[in-house]
C-alpha positions as CSV (number, residue, x, y, z in Angstrom):
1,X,0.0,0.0,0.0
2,X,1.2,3.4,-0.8
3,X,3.0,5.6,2.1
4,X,2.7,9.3,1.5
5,X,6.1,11.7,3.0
6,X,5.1,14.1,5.3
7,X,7.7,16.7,5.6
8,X,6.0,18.4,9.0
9,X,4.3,15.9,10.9
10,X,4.7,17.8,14.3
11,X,2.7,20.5,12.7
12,X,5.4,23.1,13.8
13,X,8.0,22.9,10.7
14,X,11.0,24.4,12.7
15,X,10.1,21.4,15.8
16,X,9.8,19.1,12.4
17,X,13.2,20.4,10.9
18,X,14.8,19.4,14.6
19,X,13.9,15.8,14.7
20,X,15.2,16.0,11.0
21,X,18.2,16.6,11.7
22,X,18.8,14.4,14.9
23,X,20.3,11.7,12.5
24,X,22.7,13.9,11.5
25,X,24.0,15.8,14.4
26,X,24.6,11.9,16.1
27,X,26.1,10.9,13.3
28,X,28.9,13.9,13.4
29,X,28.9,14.2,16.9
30,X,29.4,10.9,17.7
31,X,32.4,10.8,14.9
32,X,33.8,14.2,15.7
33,X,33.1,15.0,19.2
34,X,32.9,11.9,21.1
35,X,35.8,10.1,18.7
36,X,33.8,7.1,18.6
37,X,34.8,4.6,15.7
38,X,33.7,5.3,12.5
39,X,31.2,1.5,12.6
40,X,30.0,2.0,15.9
41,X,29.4,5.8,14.9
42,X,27.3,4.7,11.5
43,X,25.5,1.7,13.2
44,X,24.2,4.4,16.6
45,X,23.6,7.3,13.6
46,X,21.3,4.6,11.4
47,X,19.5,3.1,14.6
48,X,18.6,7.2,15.3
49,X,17.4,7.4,11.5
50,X,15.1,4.4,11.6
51,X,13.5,5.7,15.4
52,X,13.0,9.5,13.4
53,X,11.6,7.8,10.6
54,X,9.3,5.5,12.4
55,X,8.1,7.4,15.3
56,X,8.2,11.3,14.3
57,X,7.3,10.6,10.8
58,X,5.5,7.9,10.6
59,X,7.3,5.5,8.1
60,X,5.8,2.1,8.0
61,X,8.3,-0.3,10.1
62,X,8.8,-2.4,7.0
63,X,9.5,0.0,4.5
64,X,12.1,2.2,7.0
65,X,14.0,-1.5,7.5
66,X,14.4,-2.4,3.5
67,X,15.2,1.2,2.4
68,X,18.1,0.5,5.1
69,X,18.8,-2.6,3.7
70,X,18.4,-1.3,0.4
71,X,21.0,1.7,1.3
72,X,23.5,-1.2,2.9
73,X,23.3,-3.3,-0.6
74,X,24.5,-0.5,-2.6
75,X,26.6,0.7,-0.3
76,X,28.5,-2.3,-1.0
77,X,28.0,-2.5,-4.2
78,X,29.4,-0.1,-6.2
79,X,30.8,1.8,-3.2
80,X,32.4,-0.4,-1.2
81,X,33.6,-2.6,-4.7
82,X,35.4,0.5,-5.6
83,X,37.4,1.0,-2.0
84,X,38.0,-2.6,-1.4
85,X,40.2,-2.8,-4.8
86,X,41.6,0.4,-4.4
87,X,43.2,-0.7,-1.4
88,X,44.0,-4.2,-3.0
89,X,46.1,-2.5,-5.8
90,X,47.8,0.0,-3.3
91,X,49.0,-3.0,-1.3
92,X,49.8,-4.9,-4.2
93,X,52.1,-2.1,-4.8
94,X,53.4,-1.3,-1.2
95,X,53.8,-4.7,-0.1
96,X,57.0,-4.8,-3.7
97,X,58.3,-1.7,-2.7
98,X,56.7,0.6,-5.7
99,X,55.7,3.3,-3.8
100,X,59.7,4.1,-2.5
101,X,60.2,4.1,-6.8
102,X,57.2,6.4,-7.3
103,X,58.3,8.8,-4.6
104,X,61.9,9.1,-6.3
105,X,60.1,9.9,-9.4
106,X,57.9,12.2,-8.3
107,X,60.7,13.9,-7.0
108,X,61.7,14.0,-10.8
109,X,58.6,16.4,-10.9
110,X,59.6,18.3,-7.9
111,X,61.4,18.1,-4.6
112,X,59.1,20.2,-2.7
113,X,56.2,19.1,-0.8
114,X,53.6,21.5,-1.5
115,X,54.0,20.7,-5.2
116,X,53.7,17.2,-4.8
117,X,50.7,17.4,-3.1
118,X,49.1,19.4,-5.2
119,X,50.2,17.4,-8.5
120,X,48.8,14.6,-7.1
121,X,46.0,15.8,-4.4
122,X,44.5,18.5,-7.4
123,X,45.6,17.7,-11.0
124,X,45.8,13.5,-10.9
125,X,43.0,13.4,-8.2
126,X,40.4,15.3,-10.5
127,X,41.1,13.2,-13.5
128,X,40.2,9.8,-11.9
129,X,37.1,12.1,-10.3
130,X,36.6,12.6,-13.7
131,X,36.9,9.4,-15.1
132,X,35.2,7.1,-11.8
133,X,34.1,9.3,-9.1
134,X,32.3,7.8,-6.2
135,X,35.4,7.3,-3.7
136,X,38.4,6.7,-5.8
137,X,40.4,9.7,-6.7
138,X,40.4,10.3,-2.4
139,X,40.9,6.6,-2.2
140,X,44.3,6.7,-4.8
141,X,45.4,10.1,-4.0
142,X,45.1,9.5,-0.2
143,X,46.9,5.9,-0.7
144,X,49.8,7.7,-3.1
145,X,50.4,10.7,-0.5
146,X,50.8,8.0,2.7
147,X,53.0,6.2,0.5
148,X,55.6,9.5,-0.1
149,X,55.8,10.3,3.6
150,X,52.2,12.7,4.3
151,X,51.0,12.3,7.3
152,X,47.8,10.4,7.6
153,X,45.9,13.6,8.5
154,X,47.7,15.4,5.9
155,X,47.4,12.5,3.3
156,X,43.2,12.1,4.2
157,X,42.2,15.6,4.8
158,X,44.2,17.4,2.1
159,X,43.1,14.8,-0.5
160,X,39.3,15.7,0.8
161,X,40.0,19.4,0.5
162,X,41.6,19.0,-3.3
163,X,38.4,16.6,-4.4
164,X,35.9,19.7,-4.6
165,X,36.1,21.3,-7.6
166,X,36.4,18.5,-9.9
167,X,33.1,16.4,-8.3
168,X,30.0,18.6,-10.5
169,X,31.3,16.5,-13.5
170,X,32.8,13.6,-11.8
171,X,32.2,9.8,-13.6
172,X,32.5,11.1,-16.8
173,X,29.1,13.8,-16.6
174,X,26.9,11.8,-14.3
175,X,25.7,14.1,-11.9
176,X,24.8,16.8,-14.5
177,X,23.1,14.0,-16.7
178,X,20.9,13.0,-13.6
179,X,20.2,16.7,-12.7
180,X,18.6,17.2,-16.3
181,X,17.0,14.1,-16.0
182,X,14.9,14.8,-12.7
183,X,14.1,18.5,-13.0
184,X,13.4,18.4,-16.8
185,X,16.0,21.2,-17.6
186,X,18.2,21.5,-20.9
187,X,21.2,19.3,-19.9
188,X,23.8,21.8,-22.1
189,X,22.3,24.8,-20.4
190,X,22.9,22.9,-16.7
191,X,26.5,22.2,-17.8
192,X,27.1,25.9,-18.9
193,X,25.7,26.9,-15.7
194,X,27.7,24.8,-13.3
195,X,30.5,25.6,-15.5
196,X,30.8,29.3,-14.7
197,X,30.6,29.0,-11.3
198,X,33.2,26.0,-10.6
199,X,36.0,27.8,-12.3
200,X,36.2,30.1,-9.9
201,X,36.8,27.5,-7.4
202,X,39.1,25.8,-9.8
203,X,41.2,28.6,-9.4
204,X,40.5,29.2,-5.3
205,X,41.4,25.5,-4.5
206,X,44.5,24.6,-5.4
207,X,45.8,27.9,-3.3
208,X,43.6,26.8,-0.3
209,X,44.7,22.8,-0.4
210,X,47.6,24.2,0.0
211,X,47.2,26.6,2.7
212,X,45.4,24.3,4.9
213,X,49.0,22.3,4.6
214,X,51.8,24.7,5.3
215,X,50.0,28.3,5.9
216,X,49.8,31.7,4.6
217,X,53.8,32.4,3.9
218,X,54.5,29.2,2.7
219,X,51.6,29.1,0.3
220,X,52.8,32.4,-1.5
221,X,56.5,31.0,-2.2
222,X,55.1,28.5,-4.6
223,X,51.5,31.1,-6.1
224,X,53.1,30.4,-9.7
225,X,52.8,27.3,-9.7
226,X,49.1,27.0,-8.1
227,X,47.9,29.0,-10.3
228,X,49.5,27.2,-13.2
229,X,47.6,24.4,-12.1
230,X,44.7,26.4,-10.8
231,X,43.9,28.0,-14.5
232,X,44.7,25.4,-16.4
233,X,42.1,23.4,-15.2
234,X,39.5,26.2,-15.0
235,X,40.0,27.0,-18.6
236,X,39.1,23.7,-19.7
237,X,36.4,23.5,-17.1
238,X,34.8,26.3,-18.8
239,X,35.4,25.9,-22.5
240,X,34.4,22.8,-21.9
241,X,31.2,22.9,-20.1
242,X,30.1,25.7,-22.0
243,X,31.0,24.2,-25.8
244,X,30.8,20.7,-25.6
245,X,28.7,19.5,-22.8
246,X,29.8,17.7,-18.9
247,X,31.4,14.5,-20.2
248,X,34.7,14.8,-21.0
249,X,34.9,18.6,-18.5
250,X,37.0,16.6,-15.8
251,X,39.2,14.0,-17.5
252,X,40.5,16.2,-20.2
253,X,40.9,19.4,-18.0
254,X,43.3,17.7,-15.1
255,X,45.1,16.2,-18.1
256,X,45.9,19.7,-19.3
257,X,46.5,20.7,-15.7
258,X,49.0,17.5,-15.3
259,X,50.7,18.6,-18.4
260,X,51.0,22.2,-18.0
261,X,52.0,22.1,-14.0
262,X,54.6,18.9,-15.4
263,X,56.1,21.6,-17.9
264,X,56.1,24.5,-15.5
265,X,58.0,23.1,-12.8
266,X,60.7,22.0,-15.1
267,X,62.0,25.5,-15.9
268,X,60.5,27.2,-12.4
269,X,61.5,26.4,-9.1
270,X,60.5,27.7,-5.8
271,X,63.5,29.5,-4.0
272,X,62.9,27.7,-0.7
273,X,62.1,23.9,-1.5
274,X,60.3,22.0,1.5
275,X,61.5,18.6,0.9
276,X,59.9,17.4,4.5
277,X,55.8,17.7,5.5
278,X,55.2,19.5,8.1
279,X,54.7,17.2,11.0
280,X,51.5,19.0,13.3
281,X,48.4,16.7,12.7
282,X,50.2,13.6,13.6
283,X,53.8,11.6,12.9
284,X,54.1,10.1,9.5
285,X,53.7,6.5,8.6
286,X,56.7,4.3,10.5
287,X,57.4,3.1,6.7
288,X,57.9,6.7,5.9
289,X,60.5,7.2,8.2
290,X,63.9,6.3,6.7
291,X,63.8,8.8,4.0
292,X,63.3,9.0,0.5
293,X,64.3,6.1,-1.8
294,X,67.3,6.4,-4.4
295,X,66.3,7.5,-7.4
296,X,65.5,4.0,-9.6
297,X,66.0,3.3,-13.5
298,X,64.0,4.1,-15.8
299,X,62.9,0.9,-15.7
300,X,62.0,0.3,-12.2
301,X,60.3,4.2,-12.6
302,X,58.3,3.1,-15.4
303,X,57.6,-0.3,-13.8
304,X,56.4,2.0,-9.9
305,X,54.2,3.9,-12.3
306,X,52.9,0.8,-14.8
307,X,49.9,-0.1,-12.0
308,X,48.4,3.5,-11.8
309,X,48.5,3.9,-15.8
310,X,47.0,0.7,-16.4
311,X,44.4,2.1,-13.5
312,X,43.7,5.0,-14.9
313,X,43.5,3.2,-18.2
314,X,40.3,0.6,-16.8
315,X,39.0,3.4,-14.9
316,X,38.6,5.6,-18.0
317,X,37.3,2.7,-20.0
318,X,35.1,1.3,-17.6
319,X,33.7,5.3,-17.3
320,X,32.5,5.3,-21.2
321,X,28.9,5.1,-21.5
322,X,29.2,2.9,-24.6
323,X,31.5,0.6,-22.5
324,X,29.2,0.3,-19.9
325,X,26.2,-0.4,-21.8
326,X,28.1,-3.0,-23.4
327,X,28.8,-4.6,-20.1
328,X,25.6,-4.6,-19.1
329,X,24.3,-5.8,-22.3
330,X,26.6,-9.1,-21.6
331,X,24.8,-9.5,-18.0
332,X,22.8,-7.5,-15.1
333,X,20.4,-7.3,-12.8
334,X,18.1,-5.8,-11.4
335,X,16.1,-6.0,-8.7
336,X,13.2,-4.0,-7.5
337,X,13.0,-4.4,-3.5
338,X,9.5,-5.4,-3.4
339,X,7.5,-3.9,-0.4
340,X,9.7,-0.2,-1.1
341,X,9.3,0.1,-5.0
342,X,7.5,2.6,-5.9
343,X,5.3,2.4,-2.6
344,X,7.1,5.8,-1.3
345,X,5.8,8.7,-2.8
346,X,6.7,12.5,-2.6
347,X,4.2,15.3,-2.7
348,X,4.5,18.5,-2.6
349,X,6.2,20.9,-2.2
350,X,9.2,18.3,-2.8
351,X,7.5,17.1,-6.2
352,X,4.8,19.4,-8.3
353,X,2.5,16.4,-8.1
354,X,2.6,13.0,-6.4
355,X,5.3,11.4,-7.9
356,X,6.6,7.5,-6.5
357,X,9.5,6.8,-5.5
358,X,11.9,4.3,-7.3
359,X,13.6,1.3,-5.5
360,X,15.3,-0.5,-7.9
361,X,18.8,-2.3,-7.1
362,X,21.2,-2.5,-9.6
363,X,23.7,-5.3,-9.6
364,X,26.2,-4.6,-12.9
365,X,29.2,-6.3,-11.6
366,X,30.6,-6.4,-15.1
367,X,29.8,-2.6,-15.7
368,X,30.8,-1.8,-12.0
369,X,34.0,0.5,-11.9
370,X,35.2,-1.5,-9.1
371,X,35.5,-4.6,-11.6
372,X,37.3,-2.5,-13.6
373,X,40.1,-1.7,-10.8
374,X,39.9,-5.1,-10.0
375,X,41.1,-6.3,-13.4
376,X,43.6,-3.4,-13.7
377,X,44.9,-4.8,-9.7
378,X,45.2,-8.3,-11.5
379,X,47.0,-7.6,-14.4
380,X,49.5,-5.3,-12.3
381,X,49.8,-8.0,-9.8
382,X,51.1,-10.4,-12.7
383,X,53.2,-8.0,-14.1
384,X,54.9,-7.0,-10.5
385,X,55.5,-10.9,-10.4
386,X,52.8,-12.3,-8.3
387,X,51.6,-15.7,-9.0
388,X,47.7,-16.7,-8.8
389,X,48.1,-17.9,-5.6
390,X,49.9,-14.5,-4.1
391,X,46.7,-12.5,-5.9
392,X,44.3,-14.5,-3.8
393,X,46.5,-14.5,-0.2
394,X,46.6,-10.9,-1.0
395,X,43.0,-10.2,-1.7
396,X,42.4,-11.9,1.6
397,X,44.9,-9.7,3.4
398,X,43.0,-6.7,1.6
399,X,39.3,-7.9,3.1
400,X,40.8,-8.3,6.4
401,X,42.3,-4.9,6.3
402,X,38.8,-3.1,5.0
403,X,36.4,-4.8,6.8
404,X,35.5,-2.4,9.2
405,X,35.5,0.5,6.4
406,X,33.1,-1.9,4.4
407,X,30.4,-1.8,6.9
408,X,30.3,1.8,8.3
409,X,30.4,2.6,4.3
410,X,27.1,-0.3,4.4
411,X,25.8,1.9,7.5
412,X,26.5,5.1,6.2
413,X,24.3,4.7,3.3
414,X,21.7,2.5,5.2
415,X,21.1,6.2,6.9
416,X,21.1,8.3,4.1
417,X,18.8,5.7,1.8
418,X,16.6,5.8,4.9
419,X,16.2,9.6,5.6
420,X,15.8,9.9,1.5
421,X,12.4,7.0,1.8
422,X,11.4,9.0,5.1
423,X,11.4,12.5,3.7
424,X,13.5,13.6,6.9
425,X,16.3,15.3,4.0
426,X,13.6,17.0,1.8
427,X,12.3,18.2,5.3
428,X,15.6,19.9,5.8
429,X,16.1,21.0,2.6
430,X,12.6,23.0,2.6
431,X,13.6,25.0,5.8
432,X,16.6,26.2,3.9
433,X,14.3,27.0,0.6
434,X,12.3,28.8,3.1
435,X,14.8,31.8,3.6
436,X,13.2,33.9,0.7
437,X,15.4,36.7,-1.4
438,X,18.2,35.0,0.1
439,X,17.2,31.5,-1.2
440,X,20.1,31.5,-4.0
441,X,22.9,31.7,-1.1
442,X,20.6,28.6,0.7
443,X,19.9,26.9,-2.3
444,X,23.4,26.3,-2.7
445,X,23.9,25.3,1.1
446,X,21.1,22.6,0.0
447,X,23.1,21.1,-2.3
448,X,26.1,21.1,0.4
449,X,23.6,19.6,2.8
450,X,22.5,16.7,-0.1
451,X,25.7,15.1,-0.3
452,X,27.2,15.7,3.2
453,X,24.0,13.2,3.7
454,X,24.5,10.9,0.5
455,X,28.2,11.0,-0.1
456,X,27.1,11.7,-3.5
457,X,26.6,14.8,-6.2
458,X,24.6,12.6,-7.7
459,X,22.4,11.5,-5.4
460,X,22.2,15.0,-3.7
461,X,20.6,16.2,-7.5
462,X,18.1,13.2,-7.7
463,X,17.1,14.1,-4.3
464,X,16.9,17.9,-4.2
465,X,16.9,18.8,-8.0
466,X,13.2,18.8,-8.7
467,X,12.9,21.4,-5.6
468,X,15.3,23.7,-6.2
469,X,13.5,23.6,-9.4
470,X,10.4,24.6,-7.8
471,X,11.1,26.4,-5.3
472,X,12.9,28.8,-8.0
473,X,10.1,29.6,-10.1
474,X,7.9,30.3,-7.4
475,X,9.9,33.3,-6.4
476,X,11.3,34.0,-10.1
477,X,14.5,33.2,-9.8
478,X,16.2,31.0,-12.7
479,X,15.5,27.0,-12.3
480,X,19.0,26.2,-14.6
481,X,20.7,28.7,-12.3
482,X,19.0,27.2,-8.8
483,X,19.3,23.5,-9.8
484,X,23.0,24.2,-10.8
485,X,23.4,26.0,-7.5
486,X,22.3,22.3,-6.1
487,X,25.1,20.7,-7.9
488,X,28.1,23.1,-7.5
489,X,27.7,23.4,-3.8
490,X,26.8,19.9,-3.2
491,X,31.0,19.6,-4.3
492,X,31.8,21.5,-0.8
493,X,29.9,18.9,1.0
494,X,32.2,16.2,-0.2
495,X,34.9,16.2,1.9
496,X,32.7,15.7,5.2
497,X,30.4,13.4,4.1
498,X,31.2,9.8,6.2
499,X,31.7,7.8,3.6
500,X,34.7,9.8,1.9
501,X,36.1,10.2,5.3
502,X,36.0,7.0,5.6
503,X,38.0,6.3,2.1
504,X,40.5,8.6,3.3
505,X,40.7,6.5,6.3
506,X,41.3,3.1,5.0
507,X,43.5,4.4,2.0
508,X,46.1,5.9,4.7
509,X,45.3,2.8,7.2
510,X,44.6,5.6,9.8
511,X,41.8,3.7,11.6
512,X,39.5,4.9,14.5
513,X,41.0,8.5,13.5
514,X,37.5,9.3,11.1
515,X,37.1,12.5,14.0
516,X,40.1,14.0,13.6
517,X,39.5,14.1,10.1
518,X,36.1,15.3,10.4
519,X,37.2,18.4,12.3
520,X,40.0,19.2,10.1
521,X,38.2,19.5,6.9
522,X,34.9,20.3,8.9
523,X,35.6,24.7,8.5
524,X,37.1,24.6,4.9
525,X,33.8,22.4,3.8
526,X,32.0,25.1,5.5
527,X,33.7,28.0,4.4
528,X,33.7,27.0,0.7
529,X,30.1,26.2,1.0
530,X,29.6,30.0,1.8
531,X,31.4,31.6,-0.6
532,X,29.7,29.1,-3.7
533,X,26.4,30.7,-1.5
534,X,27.5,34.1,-1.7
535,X,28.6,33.7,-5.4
536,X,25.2,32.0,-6.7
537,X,23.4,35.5,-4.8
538,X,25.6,37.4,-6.9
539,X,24.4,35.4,-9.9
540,X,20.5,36.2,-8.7
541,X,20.6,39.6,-8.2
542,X,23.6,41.3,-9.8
543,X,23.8,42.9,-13.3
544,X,26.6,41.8,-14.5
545,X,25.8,38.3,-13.7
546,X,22.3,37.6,-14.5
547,X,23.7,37.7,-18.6
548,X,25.0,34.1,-17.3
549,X,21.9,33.1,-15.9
550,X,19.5,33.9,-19.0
């Protein structure tokens, strides 16, 4: 029988809005304040969900418990497929010493610290954002910057911080594609949109990664080359976005940035190189310890960086949308959770009209990028001399090492697939579309909000799109410039949502330490949120700026 969302069931939205956000604030809290593991944090934040849902909205029991389970499945599968053989290449690597290689060779690039991070962090980060999203450019960047001597904070926050403004277009286009698709807008016109604002942070991001690391002084002794970097990945963006469409915007603009920060550091140099990290989060990795590696052959370089090429090669191939339906041609399935499939249904002011909810779960293990990392882990395992029986001790070493990540990333989504079913997010998202003349600064703290709760852009425009639609046209404001709003600052709310802090955590083997993490990156999420707010107000109501918006 069909439930109907009720989005103020105390009858008092602002009491309604509170019990909303109870989930959320145990969740964080119990993560960042009361430092309690990251599993035992999800499970006591999902148990909170399922009570809200049940008792203050009134969620049938049944359908609160498989839209968890439903959340759990996928947060498996593709999320947790995608960490687990992340991590299973990066020790594949570690365990033959590749990563002492890679750090000579990146010191090939430069010897300074601050660039390294921000070649990697930025420029090699947004491309596989570009080419897979969901979790692994923070789970390869992460694993790459423990493996050169970072810091675990360093390595996990920083790589959170750089993994912003790449995240509108990340998986080749996806989130734009499904922004079109639920609010019925021009998908070119959403890709223009989104990109003239992210360029902007394109620019602001590389400067700020780095300033969270070393500080003010520090930052300005290497400015060329951040904005080398910066610029040559917002030009790109833009062109891009703007010409062509929100497929190729990531992949082809951190290439450019790649080359262009490659060929600038090889006739500039900063005066003052900082060849150590600075050491006040926390000590470095024991393996880090002894120093940088000799520099290797060219053969052993090549060899260190063979695994992340033939990576970057699945991950790009597996990212095609002709690939992809091509897998799935050769097998999937699907499988709608009966007793939640289209039972749930949203009214307004979320949806225009009554419109059901979907519950459908996909299982494309072909098509799934974590097969494709899987395969590209194989075949570098072979070629870094492992036999068949090493692969499989190995794998088993990687599941023992992840399990815990595996099921707070299985809780984690359990909660947000359960306050989606429930209608405790729309709830939250209609007291910020409340806010009036000043709804364009909100609307893009909405988007923020959607993915701090989802872990996904994606998800965060399936779930809020067809309101900020909406909600724009009733007070005559743009939709194309609203529902891009949702997307662009939906990328601040990356870096805290639990599941990429979790990544960051596993990929740097910094266990039990999701808190620290949380707090570190907690202000600059916060603090970029508000200034994509303040630049979307500008887009509203100021001259010069509504010619982008019409």
């Amino acid at each position: 029988m069909p439930w109907s969302q009720m989005y103020d069931p105390f009858g008092s939205f602002w009491l309604s809005t509170a019990a909303a956000a109870i989930p959320v604030i145990v969740l964080l809290g119990a993560i960042g304040i009361l430092e309690m593991k990251a599993h035992f944090a999800a499970l006591l934040g999902l148990a909170t969900a399922l009570v809200i849902a049940i008792v203050a909205f009134g969620m049938p029991v049944s359908m609160a418990a498989l839209s968890a389970a439903y959340g759990a499945a996928y947060g498996l599968m593709p999320i947790g497929w995608i960490i687990l053989n992340v991590i299973f290449l990066y020790l594949l690597t570690a365990t033959k010493g590749e990563f002492e290689v890679l750090q000579s060779s990146i010191r090939n690039i430069s010897d300074d610290r601050r660039l390294q991070l921000l070649f990697i962090a930025f420029s090699l980060g947004a491309f596989f954002e570009g080419a897979a999203g969901f979790g692994t450019p923070v789970a390869v960047t992460a694993a790459m910057l423990i493996g050169l001597g970072f810091s675990p904070l360093a390595a996990s926050g920083l790589s959170l911080i750089a993994n912003t403004a790449p995240v509108a277009y990340g998986a080749l286009g996806t989130p734009v594609i499904a922004l079109s698709a639920v609010t019925g807008l021009d998908l070119l016109e959403l890709s223009a949109m989104i990109g003239r604002q992210l360029p902007f942070f394109s620019i602001i991001v590389p400067f700020w990664v780095v300033w969270a690391f070393v500080g003010f002084r520090k930052t300005l002794e290497v400015w060329p080359a951040i904005l080398v970097a910066g610029v040559s990945f917002a030009v790109p963006q833009y062109l891009i976005s703007n010409f062509h469409g929100p497929w190729l915007v990531d992949v082809v603009s951190a290439i450019v940035s790649m080359g262009a920060l490659a060929l600038f550091l090889r006739v500039w140099h900063p005066k003052n190189v900082m060849q150590e990290a600075p050491r006040d989060w926390s000590s470095p990795p024991e393996e880090s310890r002894e120093g940088p590696a000799a520099p290797g052959s060219r053969g052993a370089v090549i060899r260190a960086w063979l695994p992340w090429i033939i990576l970057s090669v699945f991950v790009f191939l597996w990212g095609i949308p002709q690939v992809k339906a091509w897998l799935d041609g050769l097998w999937v399935a699907r499988f709608p959770v009966t007793g939640l499939h289209n039972l749930v249904m949203k009214v307004p002011p979320v949806s225009p009209t009554p419109k059901a909810e979907p519950a459908i779960y996909l299982f494309n293990l072909l098509s799934a990028t974590g097969t494709g990392i899987l395969l590209a882990a194989v075949v570098s395992g072979f070629l870094l001399g492992y036999t068949p029986g090493g692969l499989i001790r190995m794998y088993g070493r990687t599941l023992h090492v992840v399990r815990f990540s595996l099921l707070t990333i299985a809780c984690m989504l359990a909660l947000g697939f359960v306050t989606r079913y429930s209608g405790t997010d729309a709830t939250l998202g209609l007291a910020l579309a409340s806010t009036g003349w000043l709804y364009p600064f909100f609307g893009a703290l909405i988007g923020w909000l959607g993915v701090a709760l989802t872990g996904s852009d994606t998800a965060s425009n399936v779930l809020f799109g067809g309101l900020q639609r909406t909600s724009a046209e009733q007070l005559g404001i743009s939709p194309v410039l609203m529902a891009a709003a949702n997307s662009s600052g939906g990328v601040m709310g990356k870096m805290i949502d639990a599941q990429s802090i979790v990544v960051a955590s596993t990929a740097t083997k910094w266990y039990g330490h999701e808190g620290s993490i949380l707090r570190f990156v907690f202000f600059h999420s916060v603090a970029l949120a508000v200034l994509m707010g303040l630049l979307v107000l500008g887009q509203a109501y100021v001259w010069p700026l509504t010619r982008l918006v019409h």
